[in-house]
C-alpha positions as CSV (number, residue, x, y, z in Angstrom):
1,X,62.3,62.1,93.2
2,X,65.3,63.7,91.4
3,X,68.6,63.0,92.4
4,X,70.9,66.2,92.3
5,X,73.8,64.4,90.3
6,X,71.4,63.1,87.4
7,X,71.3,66.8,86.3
8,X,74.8,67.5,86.1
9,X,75.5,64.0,84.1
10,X,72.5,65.2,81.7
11,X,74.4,68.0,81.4
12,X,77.9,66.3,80.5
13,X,75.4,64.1,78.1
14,X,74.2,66.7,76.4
15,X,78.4,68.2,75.5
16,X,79.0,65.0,74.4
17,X,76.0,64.9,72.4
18,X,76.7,68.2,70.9
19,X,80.0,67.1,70.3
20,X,78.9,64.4,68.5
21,X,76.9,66.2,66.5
22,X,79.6,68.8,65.7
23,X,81.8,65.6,64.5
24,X,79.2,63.9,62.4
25,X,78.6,67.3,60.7
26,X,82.5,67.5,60.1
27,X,82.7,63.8,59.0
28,X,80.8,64.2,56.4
29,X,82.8,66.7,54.7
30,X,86.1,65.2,55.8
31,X,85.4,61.4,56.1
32,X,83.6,59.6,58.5
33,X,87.3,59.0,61.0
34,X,86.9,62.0,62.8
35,X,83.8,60.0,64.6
36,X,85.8,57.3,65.6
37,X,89.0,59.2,66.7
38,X,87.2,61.2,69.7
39,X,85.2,57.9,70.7
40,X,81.8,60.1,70.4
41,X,78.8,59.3,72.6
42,X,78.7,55.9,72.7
43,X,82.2,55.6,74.0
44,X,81.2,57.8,77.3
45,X,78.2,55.8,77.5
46,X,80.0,52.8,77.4
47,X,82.6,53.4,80.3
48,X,80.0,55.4,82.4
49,X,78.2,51.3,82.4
50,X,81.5,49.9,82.9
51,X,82.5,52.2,85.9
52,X,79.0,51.4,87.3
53,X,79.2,47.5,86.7
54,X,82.7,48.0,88.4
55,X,81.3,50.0,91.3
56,X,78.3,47.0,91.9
57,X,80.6,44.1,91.6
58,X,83.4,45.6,94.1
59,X,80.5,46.4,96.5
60,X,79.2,42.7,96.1
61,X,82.6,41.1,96.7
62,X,83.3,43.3,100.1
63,X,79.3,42.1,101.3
64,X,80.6,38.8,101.0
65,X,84.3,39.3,102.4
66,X,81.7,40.8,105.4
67,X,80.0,38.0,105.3
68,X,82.6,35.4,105.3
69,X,84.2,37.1,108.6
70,X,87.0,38.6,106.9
71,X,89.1,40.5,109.3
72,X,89.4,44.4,108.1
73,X,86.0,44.4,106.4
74,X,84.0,47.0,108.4
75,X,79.9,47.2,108.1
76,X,79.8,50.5,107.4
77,X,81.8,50.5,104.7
78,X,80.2,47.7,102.8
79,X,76.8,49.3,103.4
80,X,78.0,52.8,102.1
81,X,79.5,50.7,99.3
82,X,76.3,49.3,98.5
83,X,74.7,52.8,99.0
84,X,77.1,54.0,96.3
85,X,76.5,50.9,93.8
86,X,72.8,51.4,93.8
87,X,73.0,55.3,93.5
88,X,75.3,54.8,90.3
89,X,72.6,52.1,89.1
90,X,69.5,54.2,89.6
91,X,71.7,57.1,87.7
92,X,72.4,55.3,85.0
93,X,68.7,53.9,85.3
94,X,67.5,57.6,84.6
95,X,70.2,58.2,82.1
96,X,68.6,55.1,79.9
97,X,65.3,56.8,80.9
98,X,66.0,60.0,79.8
99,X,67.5,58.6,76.6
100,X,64.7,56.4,75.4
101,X,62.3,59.2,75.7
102,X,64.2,61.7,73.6
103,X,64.9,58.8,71.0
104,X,60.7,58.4,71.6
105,X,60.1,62.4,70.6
106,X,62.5,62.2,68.1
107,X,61.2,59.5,66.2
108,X,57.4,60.7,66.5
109,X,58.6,64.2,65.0
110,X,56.9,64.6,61.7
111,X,59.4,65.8,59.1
């Protein structure tokens, strides 16, 4: 089962990548700070996992405001906050997915 948004963020993963890899070519004729100026690849991935921990721990705070009996704290908005937490967690799931098997094929390549 594919979820439509995985293919646009594979998408925006393979830019970055590109971009990476457009930067790593330049650092090495112009020094290796270019890399580290744009933030690069792992920079994206990095706040992508922090937007996603974010999303899971605000959704897991209003489930327990629910559950407490706070007053303003509807049911169907902690359940489509949950929905939203575990649809960024299984994307980022498939993201890691996705990444470990093209680190797979590239380490079997035969050079």
């Amino acid at each position: 089962m594919a979820i439509p948004g995985i293919e646009s963020v594979l998408q925006k993963l393979g830019g970055v990548a590109s971009q990476a890899a457009g930067s790593i070519m330049g650092a090495t004729s112009a020094g290796a700070s270019s890399v580290s100026k744009t933030g690069g690849f792992a920079a994206e991935l990095e706040a992508s996992l922090k937007r996603v921990s974010a999303s899971q721990n605000g959704a897991e705070a209003q489930a327990r405001a629910f559950e407490m009996g706070e007053p303003g704290v509807a049911l169907n908005d902690v359940m489509v906050d949950l929905q939203k937490a575990n649809v960024g967690f299984q994307m980022s799931l498939q993201v890691r997915n996705r990444l470990v098997s093209a680190y797979t094929t590239v380490m079997n390549m035969q050079v």
